[in-house]
N, C-alpha and C positions, 0 to 999 in steps of 0.2 A: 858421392854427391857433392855438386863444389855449392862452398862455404855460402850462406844464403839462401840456398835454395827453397830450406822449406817457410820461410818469411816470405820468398816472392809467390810459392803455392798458396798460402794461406791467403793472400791479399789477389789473388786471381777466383780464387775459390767466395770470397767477401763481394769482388765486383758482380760473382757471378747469380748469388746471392739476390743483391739488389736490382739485378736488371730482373730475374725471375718475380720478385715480389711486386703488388701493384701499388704503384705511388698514393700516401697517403696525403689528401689533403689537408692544410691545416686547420680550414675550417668544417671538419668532419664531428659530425656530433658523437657524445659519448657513449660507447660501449658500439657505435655502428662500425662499419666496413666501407672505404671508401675509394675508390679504383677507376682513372679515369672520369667517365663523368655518368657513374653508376654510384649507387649508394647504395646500400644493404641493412635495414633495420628488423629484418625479420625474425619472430620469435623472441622476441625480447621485453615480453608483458609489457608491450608499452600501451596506455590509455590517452594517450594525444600525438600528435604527427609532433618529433622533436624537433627541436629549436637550431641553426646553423648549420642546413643544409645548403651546401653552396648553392648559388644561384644558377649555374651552368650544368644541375644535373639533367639527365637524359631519362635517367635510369632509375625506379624509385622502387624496391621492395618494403614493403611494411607490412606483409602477411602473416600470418599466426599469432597477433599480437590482442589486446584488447578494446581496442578504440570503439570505439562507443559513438562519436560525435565528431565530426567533420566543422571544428572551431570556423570562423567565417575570418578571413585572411591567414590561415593554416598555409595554404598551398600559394598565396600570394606571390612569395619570390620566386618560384618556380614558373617564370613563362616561358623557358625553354623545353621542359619535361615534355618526353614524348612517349612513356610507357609508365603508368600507374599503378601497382601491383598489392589491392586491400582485402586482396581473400582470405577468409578464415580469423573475421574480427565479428566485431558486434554493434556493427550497425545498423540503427532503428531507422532512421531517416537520412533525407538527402537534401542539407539545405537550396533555399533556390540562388541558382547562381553560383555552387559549393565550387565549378572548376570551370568558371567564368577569367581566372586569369591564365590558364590553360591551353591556348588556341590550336598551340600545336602537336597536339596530344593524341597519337594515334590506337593506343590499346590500352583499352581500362578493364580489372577484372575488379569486380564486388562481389563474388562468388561466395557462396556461403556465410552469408549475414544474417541480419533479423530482418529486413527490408519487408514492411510489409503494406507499402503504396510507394507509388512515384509518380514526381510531378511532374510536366512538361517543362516547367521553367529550372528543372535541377542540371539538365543536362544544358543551358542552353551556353555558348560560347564554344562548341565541340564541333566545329563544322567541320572538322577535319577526324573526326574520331571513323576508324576503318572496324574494329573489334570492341564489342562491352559484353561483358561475362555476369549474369546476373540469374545465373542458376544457382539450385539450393538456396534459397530466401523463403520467405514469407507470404508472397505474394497473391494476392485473390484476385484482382479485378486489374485491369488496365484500360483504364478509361481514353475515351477521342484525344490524340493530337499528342499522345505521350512523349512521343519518341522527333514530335516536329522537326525538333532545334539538329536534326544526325541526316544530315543528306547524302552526306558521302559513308555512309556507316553502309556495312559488307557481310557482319555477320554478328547475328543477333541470340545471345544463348540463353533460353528465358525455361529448361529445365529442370523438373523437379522440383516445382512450386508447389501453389497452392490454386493456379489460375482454373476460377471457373468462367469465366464471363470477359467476352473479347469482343469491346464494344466495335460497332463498325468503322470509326477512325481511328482508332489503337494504332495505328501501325503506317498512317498517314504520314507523307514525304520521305518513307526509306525507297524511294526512288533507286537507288544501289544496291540493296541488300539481295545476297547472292544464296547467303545461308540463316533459316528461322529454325531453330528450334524450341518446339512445342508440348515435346513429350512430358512421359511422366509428371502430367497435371491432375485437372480436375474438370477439364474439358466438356461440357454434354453434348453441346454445338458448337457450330463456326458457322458465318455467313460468309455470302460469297464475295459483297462487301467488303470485310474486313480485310480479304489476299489482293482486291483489285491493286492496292499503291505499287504495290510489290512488283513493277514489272521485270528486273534484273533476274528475278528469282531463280535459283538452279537447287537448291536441297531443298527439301521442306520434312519435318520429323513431325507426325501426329502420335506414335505411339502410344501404348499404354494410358490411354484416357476413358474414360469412362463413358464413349459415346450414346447417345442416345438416336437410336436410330428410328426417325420420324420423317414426314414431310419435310424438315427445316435442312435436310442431309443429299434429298436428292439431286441438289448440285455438283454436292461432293463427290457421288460415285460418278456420275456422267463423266463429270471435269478429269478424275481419274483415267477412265476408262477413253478420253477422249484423246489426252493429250498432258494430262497433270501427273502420267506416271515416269514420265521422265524425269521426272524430280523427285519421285523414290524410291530408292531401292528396293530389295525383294523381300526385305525385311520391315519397311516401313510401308511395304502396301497392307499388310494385316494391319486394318483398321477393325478392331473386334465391335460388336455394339454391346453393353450392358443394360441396356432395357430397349423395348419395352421386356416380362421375363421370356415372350414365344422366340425375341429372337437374341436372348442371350447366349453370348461365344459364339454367333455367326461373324463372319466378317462380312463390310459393307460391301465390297465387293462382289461377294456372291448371293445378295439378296437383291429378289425384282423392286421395279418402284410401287409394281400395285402392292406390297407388301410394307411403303412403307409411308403412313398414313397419320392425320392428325386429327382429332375432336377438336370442331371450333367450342371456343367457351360459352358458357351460359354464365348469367348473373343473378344474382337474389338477393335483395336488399327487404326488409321489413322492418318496421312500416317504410310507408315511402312517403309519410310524410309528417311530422312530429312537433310538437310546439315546447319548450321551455323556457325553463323561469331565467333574467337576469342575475347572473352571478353561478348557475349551475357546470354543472359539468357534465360534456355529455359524450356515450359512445355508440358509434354506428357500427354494425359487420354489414360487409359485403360478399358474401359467401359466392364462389366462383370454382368453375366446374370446367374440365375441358381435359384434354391431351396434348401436348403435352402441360406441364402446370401454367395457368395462365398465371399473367401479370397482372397485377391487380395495381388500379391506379384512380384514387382521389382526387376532383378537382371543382375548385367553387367557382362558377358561371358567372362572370361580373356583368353587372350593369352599367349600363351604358351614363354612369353619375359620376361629376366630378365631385371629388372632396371627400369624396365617402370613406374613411379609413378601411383598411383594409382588415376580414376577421383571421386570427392565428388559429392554425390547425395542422394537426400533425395526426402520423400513422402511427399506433401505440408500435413501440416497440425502439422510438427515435431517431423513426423518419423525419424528412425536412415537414418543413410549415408548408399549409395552400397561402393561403393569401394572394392568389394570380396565379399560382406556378403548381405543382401537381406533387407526389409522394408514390410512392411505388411499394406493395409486397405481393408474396405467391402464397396465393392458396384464400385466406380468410384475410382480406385489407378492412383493418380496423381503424374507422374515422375517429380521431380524439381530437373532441374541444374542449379548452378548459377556459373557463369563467365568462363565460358565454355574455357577450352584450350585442346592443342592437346592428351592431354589422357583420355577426354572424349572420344573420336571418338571411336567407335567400333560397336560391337553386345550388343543389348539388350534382355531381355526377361522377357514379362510378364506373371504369370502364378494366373491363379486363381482357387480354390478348394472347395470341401466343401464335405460333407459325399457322393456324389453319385458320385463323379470323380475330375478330373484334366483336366484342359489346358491350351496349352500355345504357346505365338504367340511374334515372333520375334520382331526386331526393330532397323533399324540399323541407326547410328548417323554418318554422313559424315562432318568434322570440316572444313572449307575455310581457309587452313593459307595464302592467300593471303594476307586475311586485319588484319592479325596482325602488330599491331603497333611497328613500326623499332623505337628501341632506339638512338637515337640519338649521334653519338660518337664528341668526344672533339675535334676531326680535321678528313676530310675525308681524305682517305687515295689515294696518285698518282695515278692514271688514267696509266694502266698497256700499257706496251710498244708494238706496236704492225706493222706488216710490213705497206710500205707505200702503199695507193690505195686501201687496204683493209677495208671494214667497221667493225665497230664490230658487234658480232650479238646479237641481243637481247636477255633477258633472257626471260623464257616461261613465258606466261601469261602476258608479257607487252603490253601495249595500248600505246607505241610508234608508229608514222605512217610510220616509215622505218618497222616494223616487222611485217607490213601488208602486203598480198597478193597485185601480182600485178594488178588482178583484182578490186580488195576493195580500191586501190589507184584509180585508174582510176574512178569508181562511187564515191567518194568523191568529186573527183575535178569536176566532171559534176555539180554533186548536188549543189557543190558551187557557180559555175558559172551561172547554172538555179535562186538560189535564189538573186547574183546579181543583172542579167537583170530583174528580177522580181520587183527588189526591184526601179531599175532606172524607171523605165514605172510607177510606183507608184507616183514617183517623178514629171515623168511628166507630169500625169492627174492631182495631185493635184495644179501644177503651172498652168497649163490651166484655171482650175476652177475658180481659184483664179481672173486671168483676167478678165474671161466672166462677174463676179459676179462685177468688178468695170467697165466695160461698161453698163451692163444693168442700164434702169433708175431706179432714187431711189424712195422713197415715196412720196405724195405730200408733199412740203415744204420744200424737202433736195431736193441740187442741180436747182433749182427752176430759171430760167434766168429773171431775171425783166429789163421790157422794160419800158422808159417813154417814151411820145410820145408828144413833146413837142409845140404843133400845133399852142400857141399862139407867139412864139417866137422861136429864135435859142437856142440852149442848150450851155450853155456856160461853164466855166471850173467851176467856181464857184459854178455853178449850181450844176453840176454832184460831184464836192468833199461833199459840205454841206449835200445832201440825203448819199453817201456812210455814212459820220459820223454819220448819224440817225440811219440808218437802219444794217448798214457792208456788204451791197451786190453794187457790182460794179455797176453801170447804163452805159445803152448804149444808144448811137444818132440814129433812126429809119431816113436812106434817104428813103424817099418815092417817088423819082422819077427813082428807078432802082426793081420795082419788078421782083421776080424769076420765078412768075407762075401769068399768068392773070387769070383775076378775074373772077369767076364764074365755072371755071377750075374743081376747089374742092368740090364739095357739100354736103353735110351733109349727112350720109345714111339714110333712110327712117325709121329703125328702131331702130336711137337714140331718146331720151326722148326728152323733153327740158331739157336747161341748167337751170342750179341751178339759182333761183334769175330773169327769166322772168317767164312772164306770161304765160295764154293759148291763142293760137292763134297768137302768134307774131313769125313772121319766123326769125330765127339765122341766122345770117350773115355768107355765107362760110368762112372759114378761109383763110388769104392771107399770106403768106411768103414774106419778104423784106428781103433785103441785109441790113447785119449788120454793122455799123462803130463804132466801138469804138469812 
């Protein structure tokens, strides 16, 4: 090998090196990838779009990472970017206007995020977006005019949500869109509405949803069967239904229309018509009945008054307010007012809906401003001047007893009088009672008169104070030469026992009464 050789291999092998490798920029952020006018920041727990990405990228990866929150001038330097790649982050929302310096931006993936609404104004600035990837989210509802600001949008990937409810402007000005998918949602219906913008369309994916096959569907099979099957494959025409249960795991397809049918709703409200106090709080059901669930909808009937404040009302559960405009739920719509004042009072009406009709049934609110509470003022004002002899008359609804009839005075004062004397007579059975109850005699031992009977002697004072001191019951002197009743007089009735403490056979001595002397 001549001399040098292996220095000029080494440095052929170095150039060759560098032309393989892709040129790094200097303004590439740290720990990214940066090659041409591509950048590479994925899987790199990052929680915000990093800082000194050159201006001239194309190419933007930032999936697998943490991001949370789409900072408002994040994407700013970037108006060249034309592919956006934020799948597999955590984002909750989409500010408005998030990729407004974006114009020329043709495929954006949000795939698997928390995304669980979207606003029309978050996409707007995207008139050139071809591709949005907005499967596996969060998603429930997609309301009128979503998707307005994406005219030139191609293909729209909205699987494996949570969508049940596709309003019928959802999907209003994708005039382009070639490919919708819908599957793997929460689906029960679709109007026919909702696919008319659509007129580009060539796939359409309904699978796996949870259709409810009713009157609101037989578009769906006609439209199939007519001319909408060209836009699914053979595997996207099993559209199964999961209720009602007779025709679960049938597919739409192979059921007739007379089979598939809707109960218009009925409503019941009670009472239907109700009066409260100012300051209360009050709740109405509107109890609604139909096939499939009807919608249940609140709304206060204005009058034709300027100035009139409007009353706040809302559908328990944190629905909007009426006050003009209306609230929505299924099955039992529960009217909530709270602190009820005099511009609630009116007409109400609840209506409830569903694909096979409408109805709707009054409700009228009658407010009591009796018992609105009087503010109190800093000094009442003179007691107004008025002829002499005259009374004044009261104002209506007073429970003063001058503004009473003269009859209704007259039965007051009876009534009064009745429960007087009622109330005296009470008074004096219970003084009666009371007497009888310290005449009768008491138990043995209470009240009890003890007699001595002092036969071997006179009873003398000494006598009589020393037993009081023993015992505390007075003693008396029995004369036995003035009896009440002679003797034998009395005689025991034949069908007393004996007395306690004699024998059988020994006869009781009648009892005799003496006059008593202290």
């Amino acid at each position: 090998m001549a001399p040098g050789a292996p220095a000029l291999l080494l440095l052929l092998l170095l150039l060759l090196l560098l032309l393989l490798l892709p040129p790094r920029t200097a303004g590439c952020p740290a720990a990214c990838r940066c090659y041409s006018a591509t950048v590479e920041c994925g899987a790199l727990r990052l929680r915000v779009v990093p800082l000194g990405i050159p201006p001239g990228t194309q190419t933007l990866f930032l999936q697998d990472n943490n991001i949370a929150r789409l900072e408002p001038g994040a994407l700013a330097p970037l108006a060249a970017l034309r592919r956006l790649y934020l799948h597999n982050n955590s984002l909750r929302a989409l500010e408005a206007g998030a990729f407004r310096a974006q114009p020329r931006l043709l495929e954006l993936a949000l795939t698997s995020n928390r995304l669980r609404a979207l606003r029309s104004s978050a996409f707007a600035g995207l008139a050139q977006l071809r591709v949005l990837y907005l499967a596996g989210n969060q998603l429930a509802r997609l309301l009128d005019f979503t998707f307005l600001h994406l005219p030139r949008l191609q293909e729209l990937h909205l699987q494996e949500n949570s969508i049940e409810l596709l309003e019928d402007q959802a999907l209003a000005g994708l005039s382009s869109l070639a490919l919708l998918d819908l599957s793997r949602n929460q689906l029960g219906t679709i109007s026919r509405e909702a696919l008319q913008p659509l007129a580009s369309l060539q796939v359409l994916r309904l699978t796996e949803n949870p259709w409810r096959c009713d009157c609101a569907l037989h578009w769906l099979g006609a439209w199939i069967k007519e001319g909408g099957q060209r836009l699914l494959t053979s595997r996207d025409r099993k559209i199964m239904c999961a209720e009602p249960p007779r025709l679960a795991l049938q597919s739409l397809l192979d059921i007739s229309h007379s089979s598939l049918i809707c109960i218009p709703p009925s409503v019941h409200v009670q009472p239907l018509e109700l009066t409260a106090n100012l300051g209360e709080d009050l709740r109405v059901a509107c109890q609604a009945s139909g096939y499939p669930q009807p919608l249940v909808t609140w709304r206060k009937v204005l009058q034709p008054r300027e100035g009139r404040p409007r009353a706040q009302a809302q559908l328990e559960g944190g629905a909007p307010g009426l006050g003009g405009h209306s609230a929505s739920d299924t099955g039992s719509g529960m009217l909530f007012l709270t602190n009820i004042t005099l511009a609630h009072a009116g007409k109400y009406e609840c209506e409830a809906s569903n694909a096979g009709g409408a109805a709707r049934v009054p409700f009228r609110l009658l407010v009591n401003a009796s018992r609105q509470q009087p503010q109190q003022p800093a000094q009442p004002p003179p007691p107004a001047a008025r002829p002499a002899g005259r009374e004044p008359r009261p104002e209506a609804g007073s429970m003063a007893f001058r503004a009473l009839g003269l009859a209704t005075q007259t039965a007051i004062a009876a009534a009064i009088a009745l429960l007087a004397l009622t109330a005296l007579l009470l008074v004096a059975m219970i003084c009666r009672r009371r007497r009888r109850r310290k005449k009768a005699r008491g138990p043995p031992g209470e009240g009890a008169l003890f007699v001595n009977d002092y036969s071997d002697g006179p009873c003398t004072f000494a006598q009589l104070e020393e037993l009081r001191d023993e015992c505390g019951h007075e003693m008396f002197v029995i004369n036995r030469s003035k009896p009440l009743f002679a003797e034998g007089m009395a005689e025991a009735p034949a069908d007393c026992g004996p007395t306690e403490g004699t024998g059988p056979g020994l006869r009781v001595p009648p009892p005799v009464a003496y006059e008593i002397h202290c």
